[in-house]
SENU-332469 format. One record per residue (C-alpha): x negated, z negated, y; residue in three letters. Coordinates in Angstrom, 2 decimals. Example, Ala and Ser with C-alpha at 12.3 -4.5 7.8 and 13.67 -1.06 7.14 Angstrom:
2
<px -12.30 | pz -7.80 | py -4.50 | r ala>
<px -13.67 | pz -7.14 | py -1.06 | r ser>
END
This chain:
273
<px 36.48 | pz 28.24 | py 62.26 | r unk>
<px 36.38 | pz 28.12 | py 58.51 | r unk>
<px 37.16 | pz 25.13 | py 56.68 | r unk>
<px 34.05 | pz 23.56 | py 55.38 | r unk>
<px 33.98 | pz 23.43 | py 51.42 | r unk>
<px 34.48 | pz 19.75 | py 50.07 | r unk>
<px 31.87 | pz 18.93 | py 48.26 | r unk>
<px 32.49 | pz 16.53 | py 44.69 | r unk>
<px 30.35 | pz 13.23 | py 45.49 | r unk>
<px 28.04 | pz 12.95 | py 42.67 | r unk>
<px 28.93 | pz 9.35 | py 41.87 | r unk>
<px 32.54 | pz 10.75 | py 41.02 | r unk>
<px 30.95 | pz 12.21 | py 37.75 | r unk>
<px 31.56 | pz 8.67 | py 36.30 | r unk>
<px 35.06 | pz 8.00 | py 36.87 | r unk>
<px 37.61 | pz 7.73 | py 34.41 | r unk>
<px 39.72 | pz 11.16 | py 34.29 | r unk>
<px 37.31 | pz 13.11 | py 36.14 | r unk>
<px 37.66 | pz 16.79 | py 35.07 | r unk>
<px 35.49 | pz 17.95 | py 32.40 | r unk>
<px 31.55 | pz 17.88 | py 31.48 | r unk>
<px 31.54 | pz 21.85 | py 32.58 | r unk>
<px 31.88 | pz 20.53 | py 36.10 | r unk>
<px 29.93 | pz 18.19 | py 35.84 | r unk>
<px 27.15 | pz 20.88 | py 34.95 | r unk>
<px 28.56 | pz 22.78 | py 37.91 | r unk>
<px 28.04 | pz 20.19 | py 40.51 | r unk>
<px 24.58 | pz 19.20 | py 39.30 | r unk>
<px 23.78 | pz 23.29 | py 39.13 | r unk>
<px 24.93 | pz 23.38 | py 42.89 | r unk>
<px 24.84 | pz 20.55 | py 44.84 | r unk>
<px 22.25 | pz 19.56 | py 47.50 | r unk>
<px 19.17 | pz 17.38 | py 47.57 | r unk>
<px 21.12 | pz 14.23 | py 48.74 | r unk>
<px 23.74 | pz 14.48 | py 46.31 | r unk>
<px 20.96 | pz 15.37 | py 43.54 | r unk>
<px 19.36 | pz 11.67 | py 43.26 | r unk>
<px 22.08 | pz 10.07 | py 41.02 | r unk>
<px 21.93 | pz 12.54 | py 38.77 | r unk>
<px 18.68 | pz 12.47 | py 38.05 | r unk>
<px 19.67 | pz 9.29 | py 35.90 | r unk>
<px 22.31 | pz 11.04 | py 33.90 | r unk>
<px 22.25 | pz 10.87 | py 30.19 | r unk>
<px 23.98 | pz 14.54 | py 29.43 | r unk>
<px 21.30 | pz 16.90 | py 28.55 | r unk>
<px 23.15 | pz 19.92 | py 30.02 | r unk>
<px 23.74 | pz 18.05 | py 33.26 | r unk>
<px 20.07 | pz 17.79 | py 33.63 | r unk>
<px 19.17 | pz 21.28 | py 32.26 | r unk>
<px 21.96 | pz 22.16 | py 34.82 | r unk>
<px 19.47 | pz 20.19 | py 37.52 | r unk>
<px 16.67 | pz 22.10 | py 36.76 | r unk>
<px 18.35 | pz 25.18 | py 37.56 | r unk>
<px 19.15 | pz 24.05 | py 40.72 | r unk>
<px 17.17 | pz 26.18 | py 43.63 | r unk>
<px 16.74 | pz 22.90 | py 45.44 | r unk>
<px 15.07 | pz 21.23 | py 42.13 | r unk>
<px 11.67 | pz 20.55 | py 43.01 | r unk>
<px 8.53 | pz 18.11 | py 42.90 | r unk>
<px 9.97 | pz 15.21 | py 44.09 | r unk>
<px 13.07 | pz 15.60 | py 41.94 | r unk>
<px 10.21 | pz 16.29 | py 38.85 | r unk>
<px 8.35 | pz 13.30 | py 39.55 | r unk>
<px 11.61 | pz 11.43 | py 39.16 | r unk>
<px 13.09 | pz 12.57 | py 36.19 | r unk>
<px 9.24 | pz 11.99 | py 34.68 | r unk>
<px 9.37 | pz 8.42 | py 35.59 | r unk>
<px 12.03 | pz 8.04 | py 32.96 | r unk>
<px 10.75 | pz 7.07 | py 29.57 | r unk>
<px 14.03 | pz 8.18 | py 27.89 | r unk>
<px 14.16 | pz 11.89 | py 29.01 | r unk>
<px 14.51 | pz 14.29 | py 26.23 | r unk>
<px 11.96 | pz 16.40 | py 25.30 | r unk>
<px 14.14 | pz 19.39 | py 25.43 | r unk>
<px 14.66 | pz 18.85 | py 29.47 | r unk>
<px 10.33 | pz 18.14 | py 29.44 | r unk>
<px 9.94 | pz 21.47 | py 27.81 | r unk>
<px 11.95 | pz 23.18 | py 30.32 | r unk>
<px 10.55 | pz 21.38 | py 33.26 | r unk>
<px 6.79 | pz 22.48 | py 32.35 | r unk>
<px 7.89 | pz 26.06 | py 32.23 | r unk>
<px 9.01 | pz 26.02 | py 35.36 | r unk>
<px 5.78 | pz 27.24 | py 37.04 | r unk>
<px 6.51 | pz 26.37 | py 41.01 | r unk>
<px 7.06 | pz 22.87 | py 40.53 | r unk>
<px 4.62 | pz 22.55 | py 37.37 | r unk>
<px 1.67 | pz 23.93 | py 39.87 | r unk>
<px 2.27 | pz 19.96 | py 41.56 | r unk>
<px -0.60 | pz 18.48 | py 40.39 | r unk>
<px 1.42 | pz 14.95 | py 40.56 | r unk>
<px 3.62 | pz 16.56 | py 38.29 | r unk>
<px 0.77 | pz 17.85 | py 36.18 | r unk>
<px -0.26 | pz 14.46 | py 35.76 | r unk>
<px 3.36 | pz 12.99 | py 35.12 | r unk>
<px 3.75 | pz 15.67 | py 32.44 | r unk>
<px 0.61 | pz 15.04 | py 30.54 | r unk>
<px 1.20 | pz 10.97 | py 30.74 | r unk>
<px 4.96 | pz 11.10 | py 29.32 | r unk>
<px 5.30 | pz 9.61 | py 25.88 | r unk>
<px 8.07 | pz 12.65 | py 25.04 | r unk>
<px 6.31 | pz 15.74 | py 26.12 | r unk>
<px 5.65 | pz 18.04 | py 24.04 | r unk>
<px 2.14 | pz 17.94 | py 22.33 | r unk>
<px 1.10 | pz 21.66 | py 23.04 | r unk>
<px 2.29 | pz 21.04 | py 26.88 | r unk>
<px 0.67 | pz 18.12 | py 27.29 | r unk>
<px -2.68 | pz 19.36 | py 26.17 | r unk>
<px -1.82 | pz 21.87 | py 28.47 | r unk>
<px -2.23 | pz 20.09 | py 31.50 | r unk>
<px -5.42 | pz 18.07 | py 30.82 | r unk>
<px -8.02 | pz 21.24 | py 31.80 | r unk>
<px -6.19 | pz 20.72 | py 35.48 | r unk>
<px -6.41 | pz 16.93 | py 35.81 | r unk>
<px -9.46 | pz 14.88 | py 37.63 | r unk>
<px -12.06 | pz 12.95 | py 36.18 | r unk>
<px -10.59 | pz 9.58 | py 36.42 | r unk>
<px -6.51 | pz 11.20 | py 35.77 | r unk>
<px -8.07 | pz 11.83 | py 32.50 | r unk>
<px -9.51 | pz 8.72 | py 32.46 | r unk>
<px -6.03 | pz 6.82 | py 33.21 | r unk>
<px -4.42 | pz 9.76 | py 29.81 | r unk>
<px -6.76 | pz 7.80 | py 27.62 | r unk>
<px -5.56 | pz 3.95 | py 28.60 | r unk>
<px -2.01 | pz 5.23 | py 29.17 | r unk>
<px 0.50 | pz 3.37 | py 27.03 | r unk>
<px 2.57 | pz 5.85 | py 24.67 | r unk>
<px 0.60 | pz 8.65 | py 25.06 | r unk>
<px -0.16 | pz 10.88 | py 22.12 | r unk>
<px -3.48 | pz 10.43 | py 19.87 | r unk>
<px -4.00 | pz 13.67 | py 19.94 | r unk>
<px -3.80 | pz 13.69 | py 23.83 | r unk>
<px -6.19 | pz 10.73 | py 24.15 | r unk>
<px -8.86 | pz 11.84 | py 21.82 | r unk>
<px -8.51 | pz 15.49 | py 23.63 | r unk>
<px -8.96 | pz 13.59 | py 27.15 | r unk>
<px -11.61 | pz 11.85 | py 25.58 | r unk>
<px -13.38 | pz 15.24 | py 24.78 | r unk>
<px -12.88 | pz 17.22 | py 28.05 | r unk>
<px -14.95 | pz 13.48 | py 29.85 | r unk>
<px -17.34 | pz 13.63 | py 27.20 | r unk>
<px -18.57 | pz 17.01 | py 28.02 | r unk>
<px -19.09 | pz 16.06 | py 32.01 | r unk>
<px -20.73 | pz 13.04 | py 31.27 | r unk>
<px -24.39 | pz 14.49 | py 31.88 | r unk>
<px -24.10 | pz 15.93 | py 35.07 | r unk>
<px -22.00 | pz 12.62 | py 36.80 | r unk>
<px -23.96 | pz 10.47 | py 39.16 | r unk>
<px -25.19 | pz 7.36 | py 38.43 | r unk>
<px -22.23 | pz 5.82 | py 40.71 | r unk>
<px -19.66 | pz 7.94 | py 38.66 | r unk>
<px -21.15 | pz 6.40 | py 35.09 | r unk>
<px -21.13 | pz 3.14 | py 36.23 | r unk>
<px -17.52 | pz 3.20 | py 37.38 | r unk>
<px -16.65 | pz 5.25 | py 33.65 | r unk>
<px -18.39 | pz 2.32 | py 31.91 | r unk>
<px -16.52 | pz -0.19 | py 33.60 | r unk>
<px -12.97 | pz 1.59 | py 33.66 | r unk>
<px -13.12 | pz 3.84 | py 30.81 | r unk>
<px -11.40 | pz 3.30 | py 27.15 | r unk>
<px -14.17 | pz 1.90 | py 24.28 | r unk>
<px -15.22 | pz 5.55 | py 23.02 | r unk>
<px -16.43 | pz 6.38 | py 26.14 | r unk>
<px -17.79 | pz 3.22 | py 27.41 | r unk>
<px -19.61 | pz 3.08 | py 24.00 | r unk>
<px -20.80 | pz 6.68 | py 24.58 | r unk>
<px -22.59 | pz 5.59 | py 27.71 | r unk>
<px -24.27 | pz 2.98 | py 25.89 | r unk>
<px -27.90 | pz 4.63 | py 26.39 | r unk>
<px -31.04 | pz 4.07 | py 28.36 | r unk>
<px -32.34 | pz 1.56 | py 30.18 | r unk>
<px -30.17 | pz 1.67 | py 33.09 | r unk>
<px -29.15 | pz -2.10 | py 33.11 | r unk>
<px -26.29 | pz -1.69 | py 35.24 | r unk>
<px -24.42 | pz 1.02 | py 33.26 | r unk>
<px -25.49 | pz -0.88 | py 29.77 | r unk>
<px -23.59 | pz -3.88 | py 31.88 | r unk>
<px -20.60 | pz -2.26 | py 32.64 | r unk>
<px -20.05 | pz -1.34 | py 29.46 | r unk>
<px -20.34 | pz -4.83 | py 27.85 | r unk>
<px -18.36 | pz -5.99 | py 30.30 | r unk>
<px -15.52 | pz -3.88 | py 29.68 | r unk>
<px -12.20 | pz -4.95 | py 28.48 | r unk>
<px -11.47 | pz -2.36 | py 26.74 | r unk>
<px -14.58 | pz -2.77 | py 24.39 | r unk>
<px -14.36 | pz -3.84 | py 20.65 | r unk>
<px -16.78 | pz -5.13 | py 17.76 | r unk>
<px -15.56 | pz -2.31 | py 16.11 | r unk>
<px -16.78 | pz 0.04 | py 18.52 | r unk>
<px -19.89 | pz -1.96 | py 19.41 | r unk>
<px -21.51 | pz -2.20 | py 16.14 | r unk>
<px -22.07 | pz 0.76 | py 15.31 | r unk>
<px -24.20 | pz 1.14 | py 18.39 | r unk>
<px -26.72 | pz -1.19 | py 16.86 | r unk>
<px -27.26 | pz 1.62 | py 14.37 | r unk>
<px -27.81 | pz 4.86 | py 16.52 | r unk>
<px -31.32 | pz 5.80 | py 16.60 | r unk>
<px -30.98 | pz 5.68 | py 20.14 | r unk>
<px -30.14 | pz 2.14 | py 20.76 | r unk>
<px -33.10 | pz 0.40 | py 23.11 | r unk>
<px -34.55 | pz -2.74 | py 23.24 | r unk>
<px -32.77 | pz -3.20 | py 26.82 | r unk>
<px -29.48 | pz -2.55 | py 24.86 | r unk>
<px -30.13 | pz -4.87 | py 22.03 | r unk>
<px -31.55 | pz -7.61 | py 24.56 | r unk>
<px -28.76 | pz -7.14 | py 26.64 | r unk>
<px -26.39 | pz -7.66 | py 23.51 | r unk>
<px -27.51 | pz -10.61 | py 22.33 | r unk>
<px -27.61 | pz -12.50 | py 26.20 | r unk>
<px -24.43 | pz -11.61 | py 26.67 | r unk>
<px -21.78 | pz -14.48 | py 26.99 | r unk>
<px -19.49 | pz -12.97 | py 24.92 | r unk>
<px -20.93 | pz -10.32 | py 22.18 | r unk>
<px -24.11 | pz -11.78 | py 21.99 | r unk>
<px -21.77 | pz -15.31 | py 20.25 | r unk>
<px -20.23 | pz -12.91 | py 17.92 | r unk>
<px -21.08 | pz -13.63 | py 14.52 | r unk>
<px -21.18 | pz -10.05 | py 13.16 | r unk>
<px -22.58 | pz -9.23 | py 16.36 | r unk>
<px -25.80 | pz -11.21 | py 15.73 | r unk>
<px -26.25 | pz -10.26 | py 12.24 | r unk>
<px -26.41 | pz -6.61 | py 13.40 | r unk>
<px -28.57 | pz -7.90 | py 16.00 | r unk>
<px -31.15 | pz -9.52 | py 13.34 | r unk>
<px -31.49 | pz -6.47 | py 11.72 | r unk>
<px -32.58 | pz -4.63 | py 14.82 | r unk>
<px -36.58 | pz -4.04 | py 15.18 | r unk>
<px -36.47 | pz -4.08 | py 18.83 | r unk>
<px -34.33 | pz -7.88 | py 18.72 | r unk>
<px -36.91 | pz -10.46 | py 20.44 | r unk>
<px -38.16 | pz -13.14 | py 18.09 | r unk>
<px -37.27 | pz -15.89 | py 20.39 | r unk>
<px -33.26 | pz -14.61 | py 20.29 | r unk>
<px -33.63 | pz -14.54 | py 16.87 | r unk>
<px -34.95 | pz -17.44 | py 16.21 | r unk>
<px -31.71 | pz -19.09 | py 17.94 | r unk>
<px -29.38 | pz -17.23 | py 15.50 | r unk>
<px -30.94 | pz -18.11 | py 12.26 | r unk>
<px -29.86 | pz -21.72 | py 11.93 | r unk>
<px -26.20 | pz -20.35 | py 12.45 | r unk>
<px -26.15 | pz -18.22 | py 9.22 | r unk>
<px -24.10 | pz -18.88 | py 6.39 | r unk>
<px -26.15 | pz -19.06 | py 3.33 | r unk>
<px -25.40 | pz -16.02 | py 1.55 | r unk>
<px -26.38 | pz -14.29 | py 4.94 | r unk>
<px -29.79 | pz -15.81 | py 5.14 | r unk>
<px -30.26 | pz -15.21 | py 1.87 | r unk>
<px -29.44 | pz -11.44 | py 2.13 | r unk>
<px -31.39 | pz -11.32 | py 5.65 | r unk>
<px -34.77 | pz -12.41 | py 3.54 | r unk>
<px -34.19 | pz -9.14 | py 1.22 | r unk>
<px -33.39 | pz -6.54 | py 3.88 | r unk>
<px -36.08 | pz -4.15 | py 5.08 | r unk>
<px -34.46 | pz -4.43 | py 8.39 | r unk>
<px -35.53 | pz -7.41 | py 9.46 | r unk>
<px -38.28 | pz -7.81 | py 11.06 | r unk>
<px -41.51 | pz -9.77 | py 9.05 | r unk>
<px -41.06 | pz -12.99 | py 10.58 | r unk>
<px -37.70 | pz -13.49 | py 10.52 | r unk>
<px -37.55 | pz -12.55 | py 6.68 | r unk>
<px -40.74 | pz -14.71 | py 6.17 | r unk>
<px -38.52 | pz -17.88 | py 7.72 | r unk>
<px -35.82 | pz -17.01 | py 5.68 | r unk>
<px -38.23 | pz -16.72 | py 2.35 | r unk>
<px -39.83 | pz -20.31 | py 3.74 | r unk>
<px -36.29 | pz -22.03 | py 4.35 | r unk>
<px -35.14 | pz -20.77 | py 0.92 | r unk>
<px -38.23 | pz -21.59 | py -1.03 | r unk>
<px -38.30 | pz -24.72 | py 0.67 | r unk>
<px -34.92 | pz -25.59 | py -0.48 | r unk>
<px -35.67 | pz -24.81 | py -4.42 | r unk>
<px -38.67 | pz -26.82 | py -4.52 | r unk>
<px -36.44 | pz -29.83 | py -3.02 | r unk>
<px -34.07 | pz -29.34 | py -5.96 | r unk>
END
């Protein structure tokens, strides 16, 4: 019976006077799936290119090497091309989410990945701009045909754009979820008070909420709203600083009878002095 070839234990690779960095590549080109898990950690580029080449290379070795944040982008580039492993959605998703890979490969990926994957691209940590405005896009466009289950959830998970996107209607319990999300900012809120589309239910809901409806910049985008209740803004006027009220009275905006208690309040105080 032959003698069965010795195989080079992986963890020998470190070890002072071990041959050269060629065998190195060798082993990692040739060894089996046990011995392959330490080196997915190395740091030598051509070891891991050397990996990849490996026939016994495959999803579960991907979805390793992609959970490291310091993988080159030269090993990410030749991971996506190779098209059996890459065809792992997991991997899809690992691809798109890694802070080094490449921007065209990345963008790639995102016409394969679910609803709420793309979802998770857009809050991911690292992740490209352009990646997260492209996810963005592709969840934009499915909005009108998702349930009313599936726009509640995207209101309450999703990142501000597209919470702020499903800020429409009357549907209390999306217009809830989306003022209730933590991803939400003034910045992205205000300009909602603007759209031609914003309803009364919105603007109600705004200004009852516990936390936007105390903002200050908040409520004077509320006061100029036409569909803000007289009774909530009656309970934001004696907040105002002075050069606000005084701008309020002037605006167009507001409606007559909050301008007409501004006009009172400030004629009142000129005829004191």
């Amino acid at each position: 019976m032959a003698a069965r070839e010795t195989e080079t234990p992986p963890n020998e690779l470190n070890r002072p006077g071990h041959s050269t960095a060629a065998e190195a590549v060798r082993i990692a080109s040739e060894c089996g799936i046990a011995e392959m898990a330490p080196l997915l950690y190395a740091t030598d580029t051509d070891v891991l290119q050397a990996l990849l080449a490996n026939p016994h290379f495959g999803e579960r070795e991907a979805l390793l090497l992609l959970n490291r944040r310091d993988l080159p982008s030269s090993v990410i580039q030749e991971l996506a091309s190779q098209r059996t492993v890459v065809n792992n959605y997991a991997v899809k998703l690992a691809l798109t989410k890694h802070p080094k890979t490449p921007l065209r490969t990345a963008l790639e990926q995102l016409k394969f990945l679910y609803l709420f994957d793309l979802v998770s691209v857009c809050l991911q940590t690292g992740v490209r701009a352009e990646v997260k405005r492209a996810s963005e896009e592709l969840i934009l466009a499915q909005v009108p045909k998702l349930a009313i289950g599936q726009r509640i959830t995207l209101a309450k998970r999703g990142s501000a754009r597209l919470a702020a996107s499903l800020l429409k209607g009357e549907n209390i319990q999306i217009i809830q979820a989306v003022l209730d999300n933590p991803y939400l900012t003034e910045a992205v809120l205000l300009p909602v008070l603007n759209r031609p589309d914003c309803s009364a239910k919105i603007v109600e809901s705004i200004a009852a909420h516990p936390k936007w409806g105390l903002r200050y910049d908040i409520r004077l985008a509320l006061l100029r709203h036409s569909s803000l209740p007289i009774v909530r803004a009656l309970a934001i006027l004696p907040e105002l600083r002075p050069q606000d009220a005084q701008a309020m009275a002037q605006d167009p905006r507001v409606i007559p009878q909050v301008r007409n208690y501004f006009l009172n309040r400030l004629n009142g105080s000129k005829s004191e002095a």
